[in-house]
N, C-alpha and C positions, 0 to 999 in steps of 0.2 A: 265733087268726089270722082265724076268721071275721069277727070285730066290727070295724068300722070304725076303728082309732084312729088318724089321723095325726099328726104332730107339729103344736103351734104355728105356725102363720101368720104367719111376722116380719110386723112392724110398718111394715115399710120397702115401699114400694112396686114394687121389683124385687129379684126373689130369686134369687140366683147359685148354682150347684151345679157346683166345678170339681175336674178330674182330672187326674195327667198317664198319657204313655203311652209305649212304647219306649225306656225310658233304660237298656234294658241293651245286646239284642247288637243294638238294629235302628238302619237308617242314620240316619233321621229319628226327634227325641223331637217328641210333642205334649204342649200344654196346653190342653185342650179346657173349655168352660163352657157349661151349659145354663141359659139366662137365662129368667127365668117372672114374667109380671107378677102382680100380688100377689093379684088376682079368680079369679084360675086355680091358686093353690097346690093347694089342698085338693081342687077338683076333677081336677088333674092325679094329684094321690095316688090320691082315689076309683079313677078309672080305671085305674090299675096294680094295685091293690086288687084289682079286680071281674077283671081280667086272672088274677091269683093263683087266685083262689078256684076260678072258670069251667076252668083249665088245668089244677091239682092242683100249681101250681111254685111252694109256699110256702120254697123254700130261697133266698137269697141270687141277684139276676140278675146275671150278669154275663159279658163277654165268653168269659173263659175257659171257662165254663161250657156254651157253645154246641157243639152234639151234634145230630148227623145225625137222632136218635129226636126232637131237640126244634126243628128248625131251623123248621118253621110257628109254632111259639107263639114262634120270636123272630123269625121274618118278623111275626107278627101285633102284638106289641110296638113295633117297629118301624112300624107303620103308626099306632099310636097317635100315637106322637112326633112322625110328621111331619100327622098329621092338626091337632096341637096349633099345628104350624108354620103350616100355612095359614090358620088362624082364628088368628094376629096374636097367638095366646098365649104362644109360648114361641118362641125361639131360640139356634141354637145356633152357636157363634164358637170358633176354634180356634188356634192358634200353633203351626208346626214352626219346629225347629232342626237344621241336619246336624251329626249327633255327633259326624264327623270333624274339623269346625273349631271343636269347640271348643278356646280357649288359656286350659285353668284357671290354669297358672302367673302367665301376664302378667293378668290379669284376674277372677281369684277365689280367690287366695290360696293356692292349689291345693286347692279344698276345691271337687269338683265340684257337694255341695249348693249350693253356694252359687249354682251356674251356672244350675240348675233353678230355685231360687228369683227368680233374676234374671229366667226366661224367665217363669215365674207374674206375675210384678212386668211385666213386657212387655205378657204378655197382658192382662192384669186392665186395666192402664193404657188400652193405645192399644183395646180389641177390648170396653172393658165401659164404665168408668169415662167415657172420653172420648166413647161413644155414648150412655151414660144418663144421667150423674151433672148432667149439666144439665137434665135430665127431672125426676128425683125422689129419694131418696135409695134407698140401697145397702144391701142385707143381701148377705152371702159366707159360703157354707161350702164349705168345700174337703175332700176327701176325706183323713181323719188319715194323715198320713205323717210317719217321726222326719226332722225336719231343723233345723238348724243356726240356723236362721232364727225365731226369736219371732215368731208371730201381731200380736202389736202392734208388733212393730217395721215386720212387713209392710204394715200397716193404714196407720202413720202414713205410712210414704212414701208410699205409693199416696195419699193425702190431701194430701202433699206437694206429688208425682207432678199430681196433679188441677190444681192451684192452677199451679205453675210451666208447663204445656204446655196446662192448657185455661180457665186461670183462674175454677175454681173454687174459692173460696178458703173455703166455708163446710163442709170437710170431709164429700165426698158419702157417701163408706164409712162408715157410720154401725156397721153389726157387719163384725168379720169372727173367723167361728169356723172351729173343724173337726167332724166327725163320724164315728166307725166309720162306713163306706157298707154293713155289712149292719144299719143298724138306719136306713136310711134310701132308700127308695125312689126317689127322685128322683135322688139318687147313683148308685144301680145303673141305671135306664138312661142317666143320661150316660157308665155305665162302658160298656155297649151300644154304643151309638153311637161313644164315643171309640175305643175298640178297634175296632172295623170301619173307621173312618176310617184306623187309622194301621195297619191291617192293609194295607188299598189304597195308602198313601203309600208303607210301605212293601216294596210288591209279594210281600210275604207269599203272599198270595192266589192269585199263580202259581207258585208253589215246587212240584216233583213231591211233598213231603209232606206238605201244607198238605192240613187236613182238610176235607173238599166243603161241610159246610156253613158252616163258616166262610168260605171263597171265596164261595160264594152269598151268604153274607149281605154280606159285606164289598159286592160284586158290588152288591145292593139297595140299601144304604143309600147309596152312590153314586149311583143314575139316581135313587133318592128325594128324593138333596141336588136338582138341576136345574144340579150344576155341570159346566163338560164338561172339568178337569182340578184335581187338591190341586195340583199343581207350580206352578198360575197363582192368584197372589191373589188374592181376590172383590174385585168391584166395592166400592166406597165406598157405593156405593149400597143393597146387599146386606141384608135382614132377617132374611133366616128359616133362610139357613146359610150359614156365611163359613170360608174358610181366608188364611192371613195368611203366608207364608215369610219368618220372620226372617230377616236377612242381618247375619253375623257384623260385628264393631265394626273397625274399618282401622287 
């Protein structure tokens, strides 16, 4: 674990790393993505690397993971991320849905994969695809999940997707893979990040058993986004951290 080895550098000149979050008992699901242009790959790994080694936290990062004994080395993490943010390197873009309305009957066959994968197909589209893919082409790795939905089936619509709403028609998604997230760093803190977001959306974070430093953190990576509500979608304008409230189909 000492020796530096990260993964391969796609070839593509923005690198996507998405997750979702809340699809079981909480109000709101996210589909969160931390977007990293391609000169910053490998130094963004370094840096989570050189975090590891410096803290003794060679196990898996991730949300759930987060521990009153550990709550500075993931406030410190955390300040990585968005340090990455401010130098133009990396962003992060996100999509809720209220779980209450969803209608899998009338609208996904009743197969609520299939509902997720629509919201991934949302996000990806309007929150990645339609802000890059006119920029340069597209590598996606999404965090492995069993769903109903083929990788390439996903790829081509989104490709589709691109052409029919932003007319791009030279298919920007160039890869779209998956990856266990513990054998993938980049993964684990958009799992960081995403889970404190959707801890806050979902008001987790004031529950009388909600554990303190998860609130805290939840709490930080909030005033570190610079938004002053998830319930209000980011500006259009928005770079370096965006939340997006789907509103169910009529």
């Amino acid at each position: 674990m000492k020796d530096f080895n990260p993964p391969p550098t796609p070839i593509q000149d923005f690198a996507i790393f998405a997750d979702e979050s809340g699809i079981s008992n909480d109000r709101h699901m996210l589909v969160g993505a931390t977007i990293v242009r391609r000169r910053y790959v490998e130094l963004l790994y370094r840096e989570v690397h050189e975090f590891r080694i410096k803290n003794k936290m060679l196990a898996e990062l991730k949300w759930s993971k987060v521990s009153n004994q550990k709550l500075q080395e993931y406030k410190e993490l955390v300040d990585i991320y968005f340090d990455f943010c401010n130098r133009g390197a990396i962003a992060f873009r996100a999509t809720t849905f209220d779980n209450h309305l969803w209608d899998h009957k009338r609208f996904n066959d009743c197969d609520p994969d299939l509902g997720i994968s629509k919201l991934y197909y949302q996000m990806l589209l309007h929150q990645v695809v339609g802000r890059y893919g006119d920029l340069a082409s597209l590598y996606i790795c999404l965090d492995r999940r069993l769903s109903s939905t083929p990788l390439e089936k996903l790829q081509r619509i989104l490709n589709a997707g691109a052409g029919k709403e932003y007319k791009l028609t030279f298919g920007p998604v160039r890869t779209l893979t998956a990856k266990d997230s513990k054998k993938d760093d980049i993964l684990q803190i958009n799992d960081v990040i995403l889970g404190a977001v959707s801890a806050y959306k979902n008001e987790r974070h004031k529950a009388k058993d909600a554990r303190a430093a998860k609130t805290e953190l939840a709490m930080y990576v909030f005033a570190r986004s610079g938004l002053t509500s998830y319930d209000v979608d980011s500006p259009s304008t928005s770079t370096k951290f965006a939340i997006w409230n789907r509103q169910p189909r009529r």
